[in-house]
Steps between C-alpha positions, in 0.01 A plus 500: 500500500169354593663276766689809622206663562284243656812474712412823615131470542390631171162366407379553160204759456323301235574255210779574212334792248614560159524885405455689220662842515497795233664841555334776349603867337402732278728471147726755642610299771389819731407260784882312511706832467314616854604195649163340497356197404109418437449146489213283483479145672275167406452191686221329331208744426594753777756789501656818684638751360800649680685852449842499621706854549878558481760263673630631810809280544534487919829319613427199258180514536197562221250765598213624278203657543234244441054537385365157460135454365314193445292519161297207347473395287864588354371533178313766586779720575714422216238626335498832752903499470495521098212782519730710731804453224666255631650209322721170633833504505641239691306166588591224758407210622607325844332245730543631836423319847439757800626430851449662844644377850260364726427752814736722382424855279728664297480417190473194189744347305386478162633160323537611127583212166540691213662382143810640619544361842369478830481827747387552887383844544483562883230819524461705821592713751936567413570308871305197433653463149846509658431266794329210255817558243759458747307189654500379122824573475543794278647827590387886334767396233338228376171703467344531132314863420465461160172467330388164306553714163834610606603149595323367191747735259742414675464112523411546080880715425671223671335252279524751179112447484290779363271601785142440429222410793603293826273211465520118514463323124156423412374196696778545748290496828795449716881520533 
């Protein structure tokens, strides 16, 4: 994948970045029976926090509504997040490697290793997502709108693993 998209004059943004991501709720869940999804992100010391509304499925396509803060140090809003009543439910790890085409706007394609495999997001504007797909050589079929927890339960049934956290085994700093 990275070869196809240096074929195609994608640069990368910055050097590879391990993730830490934990969704958030309230014990009732209220948050995932609306749709929604409150998750906070670390890289090293820093974070953003990022509320996500309900799925708007659009022709293949993955819309949501989207707030993005950054907050530092993450810590610091865990701390906020558990005040609120809010407690993890979900936690994630991935190393991710962001790309953007030289000269050309539209949007990034998001390099993602998790424990379960290896995922390219493309995020933008609905036209550029199709153009760089089909120049990849996927089609709308071939498109993937599920959410890392989704794919996560579904990647533990098949292996008749209890689900627990997505994250590499202690030490593991790469795949």
């Amino acid at each position: 994948m990275r070869h196809w998209l240096r074929a195609l004059g994608f640069r990368p943004l910055g050097p590879r970045q391990r993730e830490r991501n934990t969704i958030w709720d309230t014990p009732k869940r209220l948050l995932k029976k609306r749709g929604c999804l409150l998750r906070l992100r670390t890289v090293g010391k820093r974070g953003w926090i990022t509320f996500k509304g309900p799925r708007q499925r659009q022709q293949g396509f993955k819309v949501r509504t989207e707030w993005e803060a950054e907050v530092a140090p993450a810590a610091s809003a865990e701390k906020i997040l558990q005040a609120l009543g809010y407690q993890p439910v979900f936690r994630y790890e991935k190393f991710r490697t962001t790309y953007t085409q030289r000269g050309r706007r539209g949007g990034e394609a998001l390099l993602d290793e998790t424990p379960i495999g290896t995922y390219l997001e493309l995020e933008g504007a609905q036209a550029w997502i199709g153009r760089v797909a089909r120049q990849l050589g996927y089609a709308p079929k071939d498109f993937i709108t599920k959410t890392y927890a989704e794919l996560y339960l579904a990647w533990c049934r098949r292996r008749q693993q209890p689900p627990g956290d997505m994250v590499f085994r202690r030490g593991r700093t790469s795949l």
